[in-house]
N, C-alpha and C positions, 0 to 999 in steps of 0.2 A: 887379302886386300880387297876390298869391297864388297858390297851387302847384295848384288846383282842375283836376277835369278836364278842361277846356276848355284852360288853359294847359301841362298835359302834350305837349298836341297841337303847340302853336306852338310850345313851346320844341324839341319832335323838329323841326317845320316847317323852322326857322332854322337846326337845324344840320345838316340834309339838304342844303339849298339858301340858303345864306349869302347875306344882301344886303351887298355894299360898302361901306363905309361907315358901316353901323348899329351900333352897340351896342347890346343885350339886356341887360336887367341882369331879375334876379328879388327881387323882396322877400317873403320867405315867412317866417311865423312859425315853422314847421316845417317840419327837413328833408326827413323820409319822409311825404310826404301817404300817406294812405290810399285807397283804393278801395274806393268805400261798396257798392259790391254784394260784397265778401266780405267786409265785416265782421261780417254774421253768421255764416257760416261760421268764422272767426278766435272768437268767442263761442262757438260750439258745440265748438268744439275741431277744424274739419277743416280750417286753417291755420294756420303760420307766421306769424307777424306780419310778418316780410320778405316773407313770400308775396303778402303783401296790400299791400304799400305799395310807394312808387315812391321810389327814390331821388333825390331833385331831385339833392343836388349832381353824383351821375353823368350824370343829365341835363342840367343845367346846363352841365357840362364837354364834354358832347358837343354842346351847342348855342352854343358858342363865348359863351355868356351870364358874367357878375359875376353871383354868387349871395351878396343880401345876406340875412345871417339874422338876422333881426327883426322886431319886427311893426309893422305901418303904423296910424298912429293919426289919419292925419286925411290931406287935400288941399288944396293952398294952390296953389290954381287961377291965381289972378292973377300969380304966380311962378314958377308950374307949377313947384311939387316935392311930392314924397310926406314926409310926417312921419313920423317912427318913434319907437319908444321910446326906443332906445339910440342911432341912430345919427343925426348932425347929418341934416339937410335933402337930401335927392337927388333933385335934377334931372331934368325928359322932356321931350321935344317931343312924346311921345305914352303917353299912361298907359293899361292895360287893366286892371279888378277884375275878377279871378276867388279873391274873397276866402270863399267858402261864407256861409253865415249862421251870426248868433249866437244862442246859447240866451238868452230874456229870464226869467231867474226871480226880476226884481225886484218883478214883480207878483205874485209869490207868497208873502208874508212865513213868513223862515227855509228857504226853498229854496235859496235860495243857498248856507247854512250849512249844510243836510244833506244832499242827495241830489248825483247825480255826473252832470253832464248830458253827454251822448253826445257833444258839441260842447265843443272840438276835441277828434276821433278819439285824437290824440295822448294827449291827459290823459287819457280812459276808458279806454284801453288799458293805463294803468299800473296805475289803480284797480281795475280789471278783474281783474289778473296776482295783487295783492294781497289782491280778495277770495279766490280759488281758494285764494289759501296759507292763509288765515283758517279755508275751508271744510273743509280736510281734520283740523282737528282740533275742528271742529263737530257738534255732534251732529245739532241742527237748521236751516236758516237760512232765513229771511224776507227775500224780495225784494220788493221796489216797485218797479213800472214805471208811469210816468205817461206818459201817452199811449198812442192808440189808431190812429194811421196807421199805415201800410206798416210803418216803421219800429220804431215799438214791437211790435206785433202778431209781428213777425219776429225781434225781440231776445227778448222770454219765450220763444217757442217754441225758440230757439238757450240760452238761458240755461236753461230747463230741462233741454234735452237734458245737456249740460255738468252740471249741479249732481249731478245723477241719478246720474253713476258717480262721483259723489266723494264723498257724504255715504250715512251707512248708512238713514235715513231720507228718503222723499223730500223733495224743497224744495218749500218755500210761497211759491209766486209769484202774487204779485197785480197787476193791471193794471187802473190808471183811470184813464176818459178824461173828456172834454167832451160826445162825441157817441157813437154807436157805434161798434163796430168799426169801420175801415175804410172809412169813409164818400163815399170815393172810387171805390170799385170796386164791384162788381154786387153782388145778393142774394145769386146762387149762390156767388159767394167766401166770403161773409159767413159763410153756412150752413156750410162748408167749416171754416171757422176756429173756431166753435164749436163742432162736433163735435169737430176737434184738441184745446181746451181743456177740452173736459169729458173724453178720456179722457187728457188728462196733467193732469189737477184744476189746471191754470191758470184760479185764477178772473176773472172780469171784472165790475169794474164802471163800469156808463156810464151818463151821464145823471147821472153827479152828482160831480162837478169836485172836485178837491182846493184847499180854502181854504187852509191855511198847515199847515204843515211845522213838527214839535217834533221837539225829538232824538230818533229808533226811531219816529217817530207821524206819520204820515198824517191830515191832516182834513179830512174831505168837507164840502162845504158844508151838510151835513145834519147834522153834525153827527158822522157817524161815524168811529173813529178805527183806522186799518189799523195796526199794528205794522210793523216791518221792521229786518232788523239791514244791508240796504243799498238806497238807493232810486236809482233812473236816473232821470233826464229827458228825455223823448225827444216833447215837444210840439214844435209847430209853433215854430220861431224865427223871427227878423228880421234888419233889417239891422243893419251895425253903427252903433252910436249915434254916430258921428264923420260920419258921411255928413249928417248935421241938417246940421251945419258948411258943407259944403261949396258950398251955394247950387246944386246939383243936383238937377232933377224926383225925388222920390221918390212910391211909392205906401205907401197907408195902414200895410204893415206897416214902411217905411222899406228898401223894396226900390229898387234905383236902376231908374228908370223909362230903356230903350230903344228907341230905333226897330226898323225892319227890317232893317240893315244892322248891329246891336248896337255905337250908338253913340247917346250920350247926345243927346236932340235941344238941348242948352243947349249941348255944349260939344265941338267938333267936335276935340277931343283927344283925350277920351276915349271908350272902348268898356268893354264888362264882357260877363260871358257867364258861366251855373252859376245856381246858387240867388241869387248877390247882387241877381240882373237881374232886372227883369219886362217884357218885350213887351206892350204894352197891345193891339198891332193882332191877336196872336196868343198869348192868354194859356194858360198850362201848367202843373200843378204844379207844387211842387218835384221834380226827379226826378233822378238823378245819370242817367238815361237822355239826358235832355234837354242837361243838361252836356256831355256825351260827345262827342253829336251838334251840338252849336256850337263843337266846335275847329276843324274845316278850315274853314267859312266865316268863322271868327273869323278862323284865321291868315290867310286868304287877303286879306280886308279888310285888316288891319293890312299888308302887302304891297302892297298896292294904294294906299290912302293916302302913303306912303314916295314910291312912283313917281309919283305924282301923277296917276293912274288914277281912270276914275268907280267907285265901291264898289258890290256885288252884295247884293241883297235877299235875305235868307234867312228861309224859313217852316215853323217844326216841323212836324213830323207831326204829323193831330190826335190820334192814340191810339198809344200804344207797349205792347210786348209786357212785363206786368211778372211775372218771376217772382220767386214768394216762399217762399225755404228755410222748410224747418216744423224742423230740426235733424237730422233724422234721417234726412240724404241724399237728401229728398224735397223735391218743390217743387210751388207753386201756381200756374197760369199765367194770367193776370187779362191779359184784352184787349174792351174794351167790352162787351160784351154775355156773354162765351164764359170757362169756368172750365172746367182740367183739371188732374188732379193725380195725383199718381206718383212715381217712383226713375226713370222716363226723362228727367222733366222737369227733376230737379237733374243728371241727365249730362249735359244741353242747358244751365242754367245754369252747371254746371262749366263748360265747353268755353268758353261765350262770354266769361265772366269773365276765365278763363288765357289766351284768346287775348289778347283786351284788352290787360291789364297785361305779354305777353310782346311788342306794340310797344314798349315804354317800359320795359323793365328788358333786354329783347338787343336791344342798342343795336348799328349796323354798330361795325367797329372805328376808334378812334380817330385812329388814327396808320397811315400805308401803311407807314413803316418799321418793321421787330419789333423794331429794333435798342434795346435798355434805353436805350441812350447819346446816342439820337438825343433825346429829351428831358433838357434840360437841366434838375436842380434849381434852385429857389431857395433866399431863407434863407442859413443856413449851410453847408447842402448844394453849395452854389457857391463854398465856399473853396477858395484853393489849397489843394494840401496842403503837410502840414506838412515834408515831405524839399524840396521846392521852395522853399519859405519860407526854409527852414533857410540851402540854400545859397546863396541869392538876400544873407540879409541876411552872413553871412558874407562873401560877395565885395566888401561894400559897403563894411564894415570902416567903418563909422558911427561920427562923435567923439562924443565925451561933453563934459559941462561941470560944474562945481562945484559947482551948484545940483539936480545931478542926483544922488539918492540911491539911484532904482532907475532903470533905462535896459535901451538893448540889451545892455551888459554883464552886467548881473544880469536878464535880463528874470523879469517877473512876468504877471498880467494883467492889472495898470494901473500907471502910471508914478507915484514917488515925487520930488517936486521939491520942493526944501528953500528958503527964501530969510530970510539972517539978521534976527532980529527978528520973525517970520514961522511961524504953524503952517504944516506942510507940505502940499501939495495933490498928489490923486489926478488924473491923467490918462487917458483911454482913449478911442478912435473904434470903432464898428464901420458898414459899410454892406455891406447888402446887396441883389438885387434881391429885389423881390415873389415870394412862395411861394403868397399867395393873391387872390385878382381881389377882392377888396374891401380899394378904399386904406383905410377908416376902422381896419379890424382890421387890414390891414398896418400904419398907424402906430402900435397897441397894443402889438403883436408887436415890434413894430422898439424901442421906445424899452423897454419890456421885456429884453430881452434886450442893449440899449447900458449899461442899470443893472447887472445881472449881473457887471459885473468889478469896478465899485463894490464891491459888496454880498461878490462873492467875497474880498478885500482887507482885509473888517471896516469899510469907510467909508459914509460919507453923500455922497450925490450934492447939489449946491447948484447947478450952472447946464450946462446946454447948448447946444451947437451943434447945429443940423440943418444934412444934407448930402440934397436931392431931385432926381431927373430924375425927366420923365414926357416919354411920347412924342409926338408933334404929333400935333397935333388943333386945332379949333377953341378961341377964347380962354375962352367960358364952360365948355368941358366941363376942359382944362387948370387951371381956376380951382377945379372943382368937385372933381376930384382931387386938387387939390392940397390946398385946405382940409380933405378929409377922410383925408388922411395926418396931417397936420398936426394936425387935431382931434384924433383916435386917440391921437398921439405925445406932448402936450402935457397930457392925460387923464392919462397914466398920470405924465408927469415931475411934473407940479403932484401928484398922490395919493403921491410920493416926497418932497415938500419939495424940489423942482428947480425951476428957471424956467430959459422957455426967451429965452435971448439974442440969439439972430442964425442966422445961418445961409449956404447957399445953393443955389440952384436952379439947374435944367439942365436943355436938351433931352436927349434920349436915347432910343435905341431902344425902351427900356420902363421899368416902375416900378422905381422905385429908393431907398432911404432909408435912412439912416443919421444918429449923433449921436454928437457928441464930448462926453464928461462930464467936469464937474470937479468931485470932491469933497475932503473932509477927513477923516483919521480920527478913529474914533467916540472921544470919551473913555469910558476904562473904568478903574474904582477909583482911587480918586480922583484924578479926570482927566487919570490917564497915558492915553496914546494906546496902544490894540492896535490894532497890524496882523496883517494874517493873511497867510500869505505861501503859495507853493506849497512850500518846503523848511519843514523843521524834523518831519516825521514821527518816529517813536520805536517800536522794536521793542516789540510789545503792541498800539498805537493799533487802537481800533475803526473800520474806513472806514466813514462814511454817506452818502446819499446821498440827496436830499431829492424828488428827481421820478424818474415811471418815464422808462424809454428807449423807444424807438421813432418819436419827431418825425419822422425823414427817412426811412424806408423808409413809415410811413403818409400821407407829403404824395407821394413819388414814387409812389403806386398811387395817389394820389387824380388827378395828373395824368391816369393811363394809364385810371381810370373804374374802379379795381378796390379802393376801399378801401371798406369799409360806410359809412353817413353817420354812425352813432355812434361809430366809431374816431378820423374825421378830426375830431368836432365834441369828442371826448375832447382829441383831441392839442390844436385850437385854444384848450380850458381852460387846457391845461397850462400851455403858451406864452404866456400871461398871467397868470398868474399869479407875482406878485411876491417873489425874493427876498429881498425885506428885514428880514421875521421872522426868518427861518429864519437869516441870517447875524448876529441879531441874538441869537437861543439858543443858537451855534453858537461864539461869543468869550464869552458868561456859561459854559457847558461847556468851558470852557477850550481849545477845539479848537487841535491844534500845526500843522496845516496846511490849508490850503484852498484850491479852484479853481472854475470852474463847466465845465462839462461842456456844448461846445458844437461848433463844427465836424470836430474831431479825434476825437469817438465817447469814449466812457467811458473806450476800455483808452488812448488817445495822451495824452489828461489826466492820466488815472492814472501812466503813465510820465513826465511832465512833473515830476510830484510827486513820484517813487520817484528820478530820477536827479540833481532836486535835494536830495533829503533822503540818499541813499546806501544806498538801502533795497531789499525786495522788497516782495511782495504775495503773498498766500494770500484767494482771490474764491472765496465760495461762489456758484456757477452757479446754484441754487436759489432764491439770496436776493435776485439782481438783478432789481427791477420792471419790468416791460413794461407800457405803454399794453394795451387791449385793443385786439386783431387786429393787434399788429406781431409777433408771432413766427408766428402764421401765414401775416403773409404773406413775410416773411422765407424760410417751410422752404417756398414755395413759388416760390421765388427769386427773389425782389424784392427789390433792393437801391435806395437813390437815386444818382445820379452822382457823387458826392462818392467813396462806400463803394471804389473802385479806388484811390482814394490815402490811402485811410488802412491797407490792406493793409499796411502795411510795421511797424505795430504789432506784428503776431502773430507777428513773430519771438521775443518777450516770453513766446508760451506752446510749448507742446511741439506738434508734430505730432499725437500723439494724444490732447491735449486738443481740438484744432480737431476732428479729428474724431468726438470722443466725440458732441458734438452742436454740428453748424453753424450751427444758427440762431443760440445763443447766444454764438459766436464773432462772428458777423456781426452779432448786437445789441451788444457789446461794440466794434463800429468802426463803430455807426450815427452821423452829424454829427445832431447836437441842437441846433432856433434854442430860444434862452430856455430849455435845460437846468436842470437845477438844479444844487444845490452839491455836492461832495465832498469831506468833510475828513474828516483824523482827530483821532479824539478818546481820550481816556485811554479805559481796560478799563472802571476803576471808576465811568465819567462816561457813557458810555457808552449804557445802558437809558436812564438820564433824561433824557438828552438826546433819545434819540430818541422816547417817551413824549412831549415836549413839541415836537417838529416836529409830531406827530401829532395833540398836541390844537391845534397853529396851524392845521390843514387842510393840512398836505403826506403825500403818500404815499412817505415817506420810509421808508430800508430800511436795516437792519445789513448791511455785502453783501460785510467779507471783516476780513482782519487785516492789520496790517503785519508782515512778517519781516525778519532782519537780512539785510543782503547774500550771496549765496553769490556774485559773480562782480563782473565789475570792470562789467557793463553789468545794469540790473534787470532780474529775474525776476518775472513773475505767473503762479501755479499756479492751475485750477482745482480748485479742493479741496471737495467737497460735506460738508458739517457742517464746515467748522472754523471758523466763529463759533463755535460752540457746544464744538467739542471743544477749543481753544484757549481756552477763558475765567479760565486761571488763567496763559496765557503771560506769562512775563516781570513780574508784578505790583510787585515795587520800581520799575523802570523807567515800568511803567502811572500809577503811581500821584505816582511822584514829581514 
């Protein structure tokens, strides 16, 4: 349970040197932890925010661990599983907290409502991003920093440096604490840091506490009141309040009490190690030094327990070497009694920082084969392709029956079955295996994306099947994945108006899931039935297209450890996110054709619809959305396994459109699980319809035009401006 530095360590640990048998799973509220000794530096402005964090999910991948992302809200020891917000109940034979502390600013009445507490890195870091854009059209600005440890002391001096080249005036930065400065370290630091604040007029006040917090106003117990247009909170925190719960030793500030082996002495399951923990035999500050230095004996315990080995006693150092940036490339270097300070001493905390975080971000290589092919996608990315498909169901020469209004003969993306006396019902299956190591959000994704040919079609989905295998294992852990496929899958069909009816399960190599839908068409004016079909497009039609591209080439680098954690935690948005509005604005705009956009890549859907309608296409390359980081990794040549068989689309464009620019070629044959929709819609219908994808929350795009046929098989041009330079094509036809 959390991503802290102590468990950066174990999770490299396990995927250095795999135990058989185990499974690893991570529950972390955030994907990119931080690393607390550059976050001042990241404040001052002499880092990247990548620079400073670690990517769990790439370490995760590389420690063979399920990375679940959510946060844990309690322990249910007696049944041993972890609570979370989001996700049902999951299972351990052995649980480790390396969850940090939390900010308490309940006892500080309206702190909660006004100041931005350092905790979690995560959210100060965005607050942070947005004061600086605030700053540069400020004249003046007023900061409050509360707290007087390590950590505040080093956030003004970084926050100063920063404000200073951005405002024409310098900043007023104020710092109060409880006690004095620093009250952990020597005199001579002390003396040290005071002189730094009297000549960058950081004032301090200590010795008289902040009572409660008004909007812009600081108030001291004395009565006096500090302005500020932003206040931090950087006091001493605690544990998290859910740990009460737990019926585990805690100490007075709700720290989980340790032995020497950093295992709880109540509950010989558990361990913890970071700020959550307190050592009573061997007690320590908080120090992210001390974090650091309980990974290997952490992981090695947790190793040792599994085998069923005596566990090794481990005992901190009593004093660690703390160096504290002043912002301005300089550092302080606080060791018991001894205080020195310089621009040699931040080369030296440069140096050990970048070493640090360059274990855990140049990770060895993943895979011994180079070969792209040798990992296989999931998702959609593991469909056959469509030439295969083709001739497969061709050879099969499949009968039809009476009751069948749409079939193989006419196919669609979901089946029309008529029966007289009877509205008629929507049919479709998809299964695919697992794209991602967490079954809960596989079965979101999964039953997502089984909705998608509903939704494409103009219908309402009303009941499904589930189709699961999961690989052997023991009966509880098979139980436990199961129900959280299942939970995920059943989430999103009940939020559509589905129930789920029956089903079946299966052993199998690995995860697997899938859902056979039945719906009805939507009544529309007065209550005739629209359907939405793939054919019926019309020379003028606006194409739209209601999500960006990119799913399968950002889940194939996330295998290989090479997609950033905000790209893939983008895509995982996308891929949840429900068609049903969108197809639901998409039949009130009268749209004449529609599909979703999924294994076969934008341009093989696109042709699906051009060759049933008798049409071409005019694609402004400009205007088609990409996830962020799928075209770079794209023109860096990342493709997912799928991308070699959907090749055979791009016969559709010229030679020297593929080569004008490849990425966009190759995002145009990316496979999309839970794509969105693409239809067309009249000229004059057109803005407002997409105007109203946009205020539903889709990042939907105007992204080409339909044209008439030039050839007996379709053509898609890329044409740059011709949305815009076509907007009066054809307008009888658009409009009629």
């Amino acid at each position: 349970m959390g991503g802290g530095h102590a468990h950066v360590h174990v999770l490299k640990s396990f995927g250095m040197w795999p135990v058989p048998g185990v499974r690893v799973s991570l529950v972390a509220r955030d994907v990119e932890t931080p690393y607390s000794g550059m976050l001042p530096g990241y404040v001052a402005g002499h880092y990247r925010f990548d620079e400073c964090h670690i990517d769990l999910r790439r370490l995760a991948r590389f420690a063979g661990a399920r990375l679940i992302h959510d946060e844990a809200v309690g322990l249910d020891r007696s049944a041993r599983q972890i609570l979370c917000r989001g996700h049902p109940p999951i299972r351990y034979d052995l649980v480790s907290l390396d969850i940090g502390s939390t900010p308490r600013l309940d006892d500080i009445p309206g702190a909660a409502e006004h100041t931005v507490p350092v905790k979690p890195i995560a959210d100060f870091a965005e607050r942070w991003e947005a004061l600086l854009e605030r700053a540069r059209d400020m004249r003046k600005l007023r900061l409050g920093i509360v707290g007087g440890g390590a950590g505040g002391v080093e956030l003004a001096m970084a926050a100063q440096h920063r404000l200073a080249g951005l405002l024409d005036t310098p900043p007023e930065i104020t710092l109060i604490t409880r006690e004095g400065l620093l009250p952990s370290h020597n005199e001579a630091v002390r003396r040290r840091v005071k002189t730094i604040f009297r000549e960058r007029n950081i004032r301090a006040v200590t010795g008289n506490p902040v009572a409660r917090v008004e909007a812009g106003r600081l108030v001291t117990e004395d009565g006096s009141e500090i302005e500020f247009d932003e206040a931090l909170w950087v006091t001493e925190a605690a544990g998290a309040p859910w740990l009460a719960e737990t019926g585990l030793p805690l100490d007075k500030r709700g720290f989980l009490l340790i032995d020497d082996r950093l295992r709880s002495p109540a509950d010989p399951a558990v361990f913890a190690a970071g700020d959550i923990a307190t050592m009573p035999a061997h007690p320590r500050e908080k120090s992210g030094v001390y974090a650091v230095r309980a990974g290997p004996p952490l992981a090695d315990n947790l190793r040792r327990v599994l085998a069923g080995r005596r566990l090794r006693r481990w005992r901190p150092q009593r004093q660690a070497l703390a160096l504290i940036g002043t912002g301005d490339r300089r550092a302080i270097a606080s060791r018991g009694r001894q205080e020195a300070y310089g621009a040699p001493l931040w080369w030296l905390k440069e140096r050990i920082d970048r070493r640090w975080m360059r274990r855990y971000t140049e990770l060895p290589a993943m895979s011994a084969d180079d070969d792209a092919d040798a990992m296989r996608c999931g998702g959609c990315a593991a469909k056959v392709p469509a030439d295969v498909l083709g001739r497969v169901m061709a050879r099969l020469d499949a009968k039809t029956g009476d009751n069948v209004a749409i079939g193989l003969g006419d196919p669609d993306d979901a089946a029309l079955i008529s029966f007289p006396g009877a509205p008629p019902l929507l049919q479709t299956v998809d299964f695919f295996r697992a794209m991602v190591d967490d079954p809960y959000l596989f079965g979101r994704i999964a039953a997502t994306h089984a909705l998608g040919d509903i939704y494409a079609m103009g219908g309402v989905p009303e009941t499904a099947l589930a189709i699961a295998t999961l690989p052997a294992a023991r009966p509880p852990i098979v139980e436990h994945d199961l129900l959280h496929m299942l939970k995920g899958g059943t989430e999103v069909l009940e939020a559509a108006g589905a129930v789920l009816v029956g089903g079946h399960s299966a052993e199998g190599a690995e995860l697997g899931l899938g859902f056979a839908v039945t719906g009805r068409t939507r009544p529309h004016h007065q209550d005739r039935a629209r359907l939405l079909r793939k054919r019926g497009l019309r020379p003028g039609d606006r194409l739209l297209l209601t999500k960006p591209l990119g799913t399968g080439v950002i889940l194939a680098a996330e295998m290989r450890g090479l997609a950033p954690a905000r790209a893939v935690e983008a895509a995982l948005d996308a891929m949840q996110q429900s068609a049903a509005d969108a197809s639901v604005c998409l039949a009130a705009q009268g749209a004449t054709a529609c599909t979703d956009v999924t294994g076969f890549g934008l341009l093989g859907h696109l042709l699906e619809m051009l060759s049933a309608s008798g049409m071409d296409a005019r694609l402004d390359p400009e205007r088609i959305p990409a996830l962020d980081g799928a075209l770079p990794l794209l023109r860096g040549g990342l493709t997912s396994s799928m991308h070699t068989g959907n090749l055979g689309a791009l016969t559709a464009l010229s030679s020297e459109e593929i080569a004008r620019d490849p990425a966009v070629a190759a995002l145009l044959l990316d496979p999309q699980t839970a794509g969105g929709l693409l239809a067309g819609v009249p000229a004059g219908r057109a803005s407002a319809c997409l105007s109203e994808l946009r205020r539903l929350g889709y990042r939907a795009a105007e992204i080409g035009v339909v044209a008439p046929a030039s050839g007996k098989t379709p053509r898609v041009f890329l044409d740059p401006g011709c949305v815009q330079n076509h907007a009066e094509l054809l307008p009888a036809a658009a409009e009629s």
